[in-house]
C-alpha positions, 0 to 999 in steps of 0.5 A: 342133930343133937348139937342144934337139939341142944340149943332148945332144951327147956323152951319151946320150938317147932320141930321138922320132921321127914314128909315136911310135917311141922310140930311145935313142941316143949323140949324137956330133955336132949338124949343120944338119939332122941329129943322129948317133947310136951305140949307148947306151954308145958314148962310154966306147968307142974311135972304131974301136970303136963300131958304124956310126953313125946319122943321124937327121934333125930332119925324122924327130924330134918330141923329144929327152929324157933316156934312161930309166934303166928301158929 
């Protein structure tokens, strides 16, 4: 997972997770076990400025895929 994680660093994606739940997040850095995310549109923001991040690890993941444009 981290191979496709990796593709998405610094750009935003939605993200599939266990139970079929789709978010569409900001991946600001790929870890061993753990990708961390933000709030779509987060990277044109200012490090301060950016609402808490959010951890989600590979094990809670099915994918990562580009972010819909319709939302």
């Amino acid at each position: 997972m981290r191979n496709i994680a990796d593709k998405f660093s610094k750009r935003d994606a939605t993200i599939v997770l266990k139970g079929k739940e789709r978010i569409d997040r900001w991946i600001a850095e790929v870890h061993e076990d753990r990708v961390i995310t933000y709030p779509v549109g987060a990277g044109l923001l200012a490090p301060l400025a950016r609402k808490p991040r959010e951890p989600v690890r590979y094990s809670q993941m099915l994918s990562i895929g580009e972010l819909d444009p319709k939302g």
